[in-house]
MMTF fields as JSON, N, C-alpha, C and O atoms, coordinates in Angstrom:
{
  "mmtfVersion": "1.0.0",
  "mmtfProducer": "UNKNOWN",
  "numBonds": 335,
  "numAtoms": 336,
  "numGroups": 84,
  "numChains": 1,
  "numModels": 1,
  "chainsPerModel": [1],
  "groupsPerChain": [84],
  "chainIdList": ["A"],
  "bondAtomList": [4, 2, 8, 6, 12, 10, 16, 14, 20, 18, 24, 22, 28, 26, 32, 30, 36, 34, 40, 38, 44, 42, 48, 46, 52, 50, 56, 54, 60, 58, 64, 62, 68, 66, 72, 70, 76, 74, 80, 78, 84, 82, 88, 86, 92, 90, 96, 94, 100, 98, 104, 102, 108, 106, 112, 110, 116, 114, 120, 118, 124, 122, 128, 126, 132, 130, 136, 134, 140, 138, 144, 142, 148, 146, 152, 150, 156, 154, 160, 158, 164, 162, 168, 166, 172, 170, 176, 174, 180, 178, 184, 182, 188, 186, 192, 190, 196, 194, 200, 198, 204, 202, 208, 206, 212, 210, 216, 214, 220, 218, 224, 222, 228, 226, 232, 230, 236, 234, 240, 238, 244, 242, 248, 246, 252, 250, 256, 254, 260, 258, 264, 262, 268, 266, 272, 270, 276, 274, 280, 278, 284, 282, 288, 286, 292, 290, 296, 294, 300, 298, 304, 302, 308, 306, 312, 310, 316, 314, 320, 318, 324, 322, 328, 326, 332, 330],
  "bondOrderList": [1, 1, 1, 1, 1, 1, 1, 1, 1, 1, 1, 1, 1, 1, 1, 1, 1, 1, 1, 1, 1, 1, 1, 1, 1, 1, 1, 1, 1, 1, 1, 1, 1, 1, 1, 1, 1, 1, 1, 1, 1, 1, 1, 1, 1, 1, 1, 1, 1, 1, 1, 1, 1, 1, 1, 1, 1, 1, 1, 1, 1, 1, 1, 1, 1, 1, 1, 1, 1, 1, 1, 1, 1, 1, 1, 1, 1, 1, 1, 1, 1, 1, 1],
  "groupList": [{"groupName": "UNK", "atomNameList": ["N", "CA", "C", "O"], "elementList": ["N", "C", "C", "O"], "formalChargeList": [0, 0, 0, 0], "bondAtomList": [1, 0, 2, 1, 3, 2], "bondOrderList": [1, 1, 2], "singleLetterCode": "X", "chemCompType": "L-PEPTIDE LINKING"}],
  "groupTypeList": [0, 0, 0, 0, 0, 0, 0, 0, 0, 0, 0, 0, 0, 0, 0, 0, 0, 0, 0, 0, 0, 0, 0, 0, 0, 0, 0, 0, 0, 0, 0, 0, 0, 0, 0, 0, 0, 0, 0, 0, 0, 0, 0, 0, 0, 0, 0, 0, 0, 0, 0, 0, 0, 0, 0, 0, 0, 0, 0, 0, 0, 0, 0, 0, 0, 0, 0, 0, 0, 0, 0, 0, 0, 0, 0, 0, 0, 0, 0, 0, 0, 0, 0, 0],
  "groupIdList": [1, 2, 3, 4, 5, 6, 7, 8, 9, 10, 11, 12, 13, 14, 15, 16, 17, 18, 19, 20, 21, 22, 23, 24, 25, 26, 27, 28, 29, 30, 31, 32, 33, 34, 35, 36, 37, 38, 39, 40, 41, 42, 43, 44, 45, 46, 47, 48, 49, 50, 51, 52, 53, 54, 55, 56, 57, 58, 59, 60, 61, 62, 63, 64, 65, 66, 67, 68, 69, 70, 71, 72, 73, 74, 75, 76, 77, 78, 79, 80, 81, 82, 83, 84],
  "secStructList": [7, 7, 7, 7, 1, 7, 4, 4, 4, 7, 7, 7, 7, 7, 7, 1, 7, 1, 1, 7, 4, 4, 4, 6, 6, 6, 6, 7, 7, 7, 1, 7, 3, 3, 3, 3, 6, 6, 6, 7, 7, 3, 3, 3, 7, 1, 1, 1, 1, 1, 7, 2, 2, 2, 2, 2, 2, 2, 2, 2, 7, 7, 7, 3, 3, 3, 3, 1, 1, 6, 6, 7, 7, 7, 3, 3, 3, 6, 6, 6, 6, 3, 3, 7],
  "xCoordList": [5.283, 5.568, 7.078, 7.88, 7.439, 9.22, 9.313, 8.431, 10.713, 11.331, 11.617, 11.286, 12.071, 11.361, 12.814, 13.384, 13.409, 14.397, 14.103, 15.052, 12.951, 12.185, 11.064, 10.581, 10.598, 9.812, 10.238, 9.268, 11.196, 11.806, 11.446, 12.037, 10.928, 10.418, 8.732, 8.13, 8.096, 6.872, 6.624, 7.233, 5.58, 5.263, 4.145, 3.353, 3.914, 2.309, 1.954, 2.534, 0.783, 0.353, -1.155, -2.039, -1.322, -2.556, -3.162, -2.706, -4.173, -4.551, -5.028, -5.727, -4.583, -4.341, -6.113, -6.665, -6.822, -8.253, -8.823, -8.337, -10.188, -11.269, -11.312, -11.75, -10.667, -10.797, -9.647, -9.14, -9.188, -7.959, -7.945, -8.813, -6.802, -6.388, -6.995, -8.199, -6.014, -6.11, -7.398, -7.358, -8.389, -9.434, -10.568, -11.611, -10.293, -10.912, -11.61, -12.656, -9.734, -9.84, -10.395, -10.902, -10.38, -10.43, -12.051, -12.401, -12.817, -14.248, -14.201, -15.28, -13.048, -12.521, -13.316, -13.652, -13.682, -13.869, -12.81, -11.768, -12.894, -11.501, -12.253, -13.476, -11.412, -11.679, -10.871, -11.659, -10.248, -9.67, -8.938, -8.572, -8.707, -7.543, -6.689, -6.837, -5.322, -4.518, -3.333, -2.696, -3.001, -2.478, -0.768, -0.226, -0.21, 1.491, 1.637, 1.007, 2.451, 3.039, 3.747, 3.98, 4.148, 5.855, 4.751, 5.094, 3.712, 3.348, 1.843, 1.348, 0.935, -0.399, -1.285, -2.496, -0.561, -0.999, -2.191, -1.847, -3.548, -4.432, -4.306, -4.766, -3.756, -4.436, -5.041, -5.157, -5.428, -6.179, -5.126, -4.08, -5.973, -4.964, -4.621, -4.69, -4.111, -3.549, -4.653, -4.585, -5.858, -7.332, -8.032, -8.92, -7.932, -8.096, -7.638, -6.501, -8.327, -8.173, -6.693, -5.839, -6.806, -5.727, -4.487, -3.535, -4.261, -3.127, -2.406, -1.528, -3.107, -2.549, -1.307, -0.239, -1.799, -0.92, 0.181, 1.17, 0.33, 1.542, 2.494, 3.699, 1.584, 2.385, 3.111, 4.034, 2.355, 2.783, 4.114, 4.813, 4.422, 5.677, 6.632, 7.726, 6.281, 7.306, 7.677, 8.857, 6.79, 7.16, 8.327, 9.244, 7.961, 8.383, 9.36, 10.481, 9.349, 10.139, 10.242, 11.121, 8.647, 7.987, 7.445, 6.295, 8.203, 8.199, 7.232, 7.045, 6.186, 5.429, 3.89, 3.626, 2.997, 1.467, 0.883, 1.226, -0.205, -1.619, -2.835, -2.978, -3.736, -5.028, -5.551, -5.268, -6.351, -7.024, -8.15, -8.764, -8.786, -10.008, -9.591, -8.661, -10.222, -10.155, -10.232, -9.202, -11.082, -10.889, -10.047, -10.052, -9.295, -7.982, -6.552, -6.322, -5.516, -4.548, -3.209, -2.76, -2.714, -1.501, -0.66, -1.12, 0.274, 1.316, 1.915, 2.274, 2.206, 3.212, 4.528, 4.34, 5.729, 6.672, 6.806, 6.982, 6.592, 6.763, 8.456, 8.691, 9.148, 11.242, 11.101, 11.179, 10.976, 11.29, 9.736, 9.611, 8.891, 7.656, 7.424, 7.617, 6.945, 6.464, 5.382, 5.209, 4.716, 3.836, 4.949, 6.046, 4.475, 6.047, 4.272, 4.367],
  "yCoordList": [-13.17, -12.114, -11.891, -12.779, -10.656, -10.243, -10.684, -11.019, -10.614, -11.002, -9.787, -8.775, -9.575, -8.377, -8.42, -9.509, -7.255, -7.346, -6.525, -6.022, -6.347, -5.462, -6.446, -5.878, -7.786, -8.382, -8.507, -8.866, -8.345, -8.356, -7.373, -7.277, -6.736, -4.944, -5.195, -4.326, -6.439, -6.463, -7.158, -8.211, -6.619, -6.352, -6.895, -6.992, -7.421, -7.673, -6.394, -5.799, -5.848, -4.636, -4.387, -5.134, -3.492, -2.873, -1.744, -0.623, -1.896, -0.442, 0.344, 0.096, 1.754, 2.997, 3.3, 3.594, 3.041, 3.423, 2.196, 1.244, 2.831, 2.185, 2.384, 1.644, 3.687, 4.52, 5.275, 5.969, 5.225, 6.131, 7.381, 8.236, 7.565, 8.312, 9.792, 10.049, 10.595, 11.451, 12.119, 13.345, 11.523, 11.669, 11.701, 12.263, 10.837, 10.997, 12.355, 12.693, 12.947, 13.838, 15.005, 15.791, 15.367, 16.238, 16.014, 16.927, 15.201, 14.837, 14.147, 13.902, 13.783, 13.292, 12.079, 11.579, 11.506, 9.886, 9.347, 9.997, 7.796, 7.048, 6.25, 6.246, 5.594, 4.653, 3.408, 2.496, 3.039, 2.227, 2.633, 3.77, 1.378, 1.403, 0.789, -0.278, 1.092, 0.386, 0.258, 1.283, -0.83, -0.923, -0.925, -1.66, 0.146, -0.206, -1.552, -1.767, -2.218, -3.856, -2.95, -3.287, -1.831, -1.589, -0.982, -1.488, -0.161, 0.864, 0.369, 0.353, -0.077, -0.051, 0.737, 0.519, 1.969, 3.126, 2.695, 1.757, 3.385, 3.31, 4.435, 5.509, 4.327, 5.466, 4.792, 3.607, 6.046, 5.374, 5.554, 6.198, 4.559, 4.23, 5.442, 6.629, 4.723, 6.078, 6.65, 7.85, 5.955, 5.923, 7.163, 7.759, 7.529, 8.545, 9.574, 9.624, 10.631, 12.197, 12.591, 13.126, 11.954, 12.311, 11.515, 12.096, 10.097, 9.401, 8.625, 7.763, 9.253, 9.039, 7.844, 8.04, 6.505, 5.679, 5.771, 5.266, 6.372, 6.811, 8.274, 8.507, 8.932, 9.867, 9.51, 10.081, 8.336, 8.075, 7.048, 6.667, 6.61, 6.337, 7.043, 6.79, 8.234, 9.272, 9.34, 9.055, 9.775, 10.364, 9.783, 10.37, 8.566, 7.685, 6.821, 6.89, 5.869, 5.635, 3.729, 2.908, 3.61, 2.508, 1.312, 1.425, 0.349, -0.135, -0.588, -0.605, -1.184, -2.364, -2.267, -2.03, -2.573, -2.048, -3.48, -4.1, -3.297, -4.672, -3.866, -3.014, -4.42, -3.851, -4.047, -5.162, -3.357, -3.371, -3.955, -4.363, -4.162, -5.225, -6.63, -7.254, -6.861, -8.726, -9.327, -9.965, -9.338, -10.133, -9.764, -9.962, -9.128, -8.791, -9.621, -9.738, -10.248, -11.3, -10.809, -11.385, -9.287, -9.131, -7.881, -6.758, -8.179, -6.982, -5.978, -6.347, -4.72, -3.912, -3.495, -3.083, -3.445, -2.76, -1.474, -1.661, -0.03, 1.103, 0.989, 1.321, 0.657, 0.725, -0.378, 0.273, -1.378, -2.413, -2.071, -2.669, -1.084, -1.228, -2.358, -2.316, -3.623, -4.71, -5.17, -4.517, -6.399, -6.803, -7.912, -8.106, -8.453, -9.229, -10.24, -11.176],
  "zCoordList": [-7.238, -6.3, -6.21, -6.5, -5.792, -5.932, -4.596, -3.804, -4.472, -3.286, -2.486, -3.104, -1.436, -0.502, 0.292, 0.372, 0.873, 1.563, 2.761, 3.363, 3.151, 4.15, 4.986, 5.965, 4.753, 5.175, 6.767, 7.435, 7.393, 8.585, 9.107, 10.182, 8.98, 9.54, 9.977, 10.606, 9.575, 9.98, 11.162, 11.347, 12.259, 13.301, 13.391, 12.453, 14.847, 15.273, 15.69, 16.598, 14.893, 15.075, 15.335, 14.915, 15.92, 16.264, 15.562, 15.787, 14.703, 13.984, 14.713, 15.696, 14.162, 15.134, 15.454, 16.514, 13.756, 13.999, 12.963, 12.351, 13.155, 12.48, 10.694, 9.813, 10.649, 9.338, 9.043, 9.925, 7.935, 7.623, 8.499, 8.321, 9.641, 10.836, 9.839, 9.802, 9.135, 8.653, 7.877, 7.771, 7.396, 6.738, 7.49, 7.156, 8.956, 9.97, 10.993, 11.546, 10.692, 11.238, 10.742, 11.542, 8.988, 8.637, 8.034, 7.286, 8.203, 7.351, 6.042, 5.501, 5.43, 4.189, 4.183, 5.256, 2.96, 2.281, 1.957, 1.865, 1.677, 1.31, 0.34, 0.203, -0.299, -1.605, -0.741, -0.99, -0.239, 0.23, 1.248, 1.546, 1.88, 3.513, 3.475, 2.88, 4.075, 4.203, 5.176, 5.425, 5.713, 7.26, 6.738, 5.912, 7.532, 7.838, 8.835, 9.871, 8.332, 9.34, 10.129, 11.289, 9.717, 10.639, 12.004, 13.072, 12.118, 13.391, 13.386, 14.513, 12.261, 12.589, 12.041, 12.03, 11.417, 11.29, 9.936, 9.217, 9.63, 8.913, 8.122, 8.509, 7.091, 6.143, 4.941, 4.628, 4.303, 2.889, 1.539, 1.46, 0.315, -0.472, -1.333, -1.015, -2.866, -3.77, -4.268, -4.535, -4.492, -5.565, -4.418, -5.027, -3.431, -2.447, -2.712, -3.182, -2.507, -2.277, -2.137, -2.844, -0.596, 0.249, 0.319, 0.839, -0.166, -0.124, 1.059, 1.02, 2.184, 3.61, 3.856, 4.436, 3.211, 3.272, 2.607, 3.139, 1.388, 0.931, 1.509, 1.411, 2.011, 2.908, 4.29, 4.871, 4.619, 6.159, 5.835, 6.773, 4.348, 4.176, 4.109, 4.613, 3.338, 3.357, 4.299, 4.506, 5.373, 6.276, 7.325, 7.898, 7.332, 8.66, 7.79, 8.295, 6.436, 5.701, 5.941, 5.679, 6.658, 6.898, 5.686, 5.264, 5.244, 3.869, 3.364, 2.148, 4.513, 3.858, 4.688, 5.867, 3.456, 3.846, 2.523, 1.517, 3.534, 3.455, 3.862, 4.739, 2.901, 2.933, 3.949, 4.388, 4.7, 6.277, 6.094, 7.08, 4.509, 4.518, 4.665, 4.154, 5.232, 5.766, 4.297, 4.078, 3.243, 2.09, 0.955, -0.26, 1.842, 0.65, 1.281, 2.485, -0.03, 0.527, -0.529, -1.52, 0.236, -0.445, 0.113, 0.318, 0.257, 0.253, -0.395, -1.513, -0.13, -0.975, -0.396, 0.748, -0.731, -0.022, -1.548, -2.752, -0.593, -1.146, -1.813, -2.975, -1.209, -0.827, -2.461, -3.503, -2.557, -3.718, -5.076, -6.145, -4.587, -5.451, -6.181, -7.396, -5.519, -5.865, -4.642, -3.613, -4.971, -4.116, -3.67, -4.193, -2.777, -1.994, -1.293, -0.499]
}
């Protein structure tokens, strides 16, 4: 795993929803979920329609996301594109 210069930005967080926020809203499916450390926020992954979790980086400029399934054991920071 790379070394991460953003791991300090992660938060005890609360997910916003049950299901990627955005896909929620609009009737969309997801292929996967995935939680921001920095806010909580749920969107879905890249293998998705919609991308949500990669937009809600853009947007906010929030580095680092972990899968919202419980049997998944890994990180990404978008900022270094590595798993950390």
């Amino acid at each position: 795993m790379a070394t991460c210069a953003h791991l300090d930005q992660i938060s005890e967080v609360k997910p916003s929803a049950d299901g990627c926020e955005g896909c929620l809203q609009t009737g969309d499916a997801w292929v996967a979920l995935r939680l921001c450390l920095a806010c909580g926020h749920v969107g879905c992954c890249d293998s998705s329609k919609n991308r949500h979790a990669t937009k809600h980086f853009e947007a906010t400029r929030h580095p680092l996301i972990e899968p919202f399934q419980a049997t998944k054991d890994w990180r990404w920071c978008y900022i270094d594109q590595a798993y950390v």
